[in-house]
N, C-alpha and C positions, 0 to 999 in steps of 0.2 A: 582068382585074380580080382584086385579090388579096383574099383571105377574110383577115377578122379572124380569130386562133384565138387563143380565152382558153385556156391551158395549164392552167388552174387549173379549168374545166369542157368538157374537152375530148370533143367525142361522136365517140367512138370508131370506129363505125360509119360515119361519112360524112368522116371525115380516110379510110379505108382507102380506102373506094369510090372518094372522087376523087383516088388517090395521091397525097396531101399529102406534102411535107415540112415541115418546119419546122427551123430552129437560131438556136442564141445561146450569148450570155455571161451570164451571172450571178452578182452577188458571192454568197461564201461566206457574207455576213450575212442573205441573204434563208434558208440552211437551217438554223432549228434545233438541228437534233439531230447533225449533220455538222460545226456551228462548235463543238458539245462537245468534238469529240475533239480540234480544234487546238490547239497551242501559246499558251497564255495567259501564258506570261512574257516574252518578247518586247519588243522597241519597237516604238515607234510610226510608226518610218521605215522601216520596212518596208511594202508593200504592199498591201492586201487579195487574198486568191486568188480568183481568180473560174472557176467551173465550166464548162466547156464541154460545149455537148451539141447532138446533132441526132436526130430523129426523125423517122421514114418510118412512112407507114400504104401496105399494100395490102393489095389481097383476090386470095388462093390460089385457083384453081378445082380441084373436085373434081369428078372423074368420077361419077356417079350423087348427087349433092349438093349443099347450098348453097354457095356458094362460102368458105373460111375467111379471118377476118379477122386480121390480122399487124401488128403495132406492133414496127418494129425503133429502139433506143434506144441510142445509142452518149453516155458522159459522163467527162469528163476532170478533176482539179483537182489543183493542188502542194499538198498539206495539211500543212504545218507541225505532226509530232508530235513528242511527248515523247521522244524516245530511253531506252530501257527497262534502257540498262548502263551509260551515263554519265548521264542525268540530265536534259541538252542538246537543246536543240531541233534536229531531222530532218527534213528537204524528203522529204515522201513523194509519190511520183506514181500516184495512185488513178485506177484507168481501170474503165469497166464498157462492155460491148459487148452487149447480150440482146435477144433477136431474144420477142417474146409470140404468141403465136396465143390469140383469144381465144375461149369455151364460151358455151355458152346459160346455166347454172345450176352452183350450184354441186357436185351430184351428176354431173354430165356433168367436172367438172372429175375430180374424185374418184376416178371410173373409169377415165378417161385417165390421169391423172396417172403411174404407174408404166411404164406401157409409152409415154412419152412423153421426148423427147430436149427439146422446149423447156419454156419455162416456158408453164404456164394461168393463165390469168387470167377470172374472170367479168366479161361483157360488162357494162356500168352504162349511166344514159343519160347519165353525166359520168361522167369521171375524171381526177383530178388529178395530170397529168404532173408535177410541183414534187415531190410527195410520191414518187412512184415515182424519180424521179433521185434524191432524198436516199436513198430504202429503198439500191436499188443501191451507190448510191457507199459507202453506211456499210456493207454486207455485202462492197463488193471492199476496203476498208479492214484494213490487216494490224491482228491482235488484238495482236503485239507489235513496236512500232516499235521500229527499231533501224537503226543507221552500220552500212554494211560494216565500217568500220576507223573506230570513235569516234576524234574530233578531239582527244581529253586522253585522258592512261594512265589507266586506269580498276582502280583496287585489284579484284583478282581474288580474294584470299584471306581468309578468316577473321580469321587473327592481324592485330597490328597492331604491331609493336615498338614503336613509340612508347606505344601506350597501356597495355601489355606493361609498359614500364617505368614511368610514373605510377602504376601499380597498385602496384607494389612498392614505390615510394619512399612510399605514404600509409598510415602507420598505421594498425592495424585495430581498429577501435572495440570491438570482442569483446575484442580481446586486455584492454585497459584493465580491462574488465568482469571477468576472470580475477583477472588483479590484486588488483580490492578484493574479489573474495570471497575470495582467501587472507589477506588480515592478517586478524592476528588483533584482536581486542575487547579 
């Protein structure tokens, strides 16, 4: 028989116990703060990206201890960003793989934490896996999008010779100004 699991009040504790998995697709419009950083200038014939992800719970056993519980969270999506030297919108392929073990409190996390190779997380009696994929995806997300090799030549320099010459060829309204304060009255 299969177990309902609301992602959205997921009890942590007994996805590990009964080594659950779970996976899916999800449009990119169900995460907030993740549909921020897409490409808004775009059409409309284009697709929506949709998220992939799967998550496993088990419980580690420890020698002389209670057994540790482990949320491993793999999530994938094409995110259409800004490209950051032409302009142009860029297919980014955001991936996050992170494996959680999770503490009793958040002092127990605190202690661990530096001499710890995974991430901590405090235990809840709910946790909102929707919210943990978006944190992930938006932290493996590059700060600056960018083409290996932008699709248009992308002006590299300062100067502009075109604009170089408009300037020259328009009159300088100071000058004028010189002008009338030499005639004389």
């Amino acid at each position: 028989m299969d177990k309902k699991i609301d992602l959205k009040h997921l009890n942590v504790k007994a996805f590990a116990r009964d080594g659950m998995r779970a996976q899916g697709v999800q449009s990119l419009a169900h995460f907030d703060r993740l549909s921020e950083l897409a490409w808004s200038g775009g059409g409309a014939d284009n697709p929506a990206p949709q998220v992939s992800w799967s998550l496993t719970g088990e419980m580690v056993p420890v020698t002389g201890g209670d057994a540790e519980i482990w949320l491993h969270l793999s999530a994938e999506v094409s995110l259409p960003m800004q490209c950051q030297r032409c302009m142009g919108p860029v297919l980014v392929e955001v991936f996050s793989d992170q494996s959680f073990r999770f503490v009793a409190d958040e002092a127990t996390a605190e202690a661990q934490d530096d001499e710890s190779d995974e991430d901590l997380l405090v235990l809840s009696p709910e946790l909102d896996v929707w919210e943990l994929i978006e944190d992930e995806l938006i932290m493996s997300a590059p700060i600056v999008p960018k083409h290996e090799v932008c699709p248009a030549t992308v002006t590299m320099s300062v100067a502009d010779a075109a604009f170089e010459e408009a300037l020259e060829a328009k009159p300088n309204p100071f000058a004028a100004l010189a002008q009338l304060k030499q005639k004389p009255q």
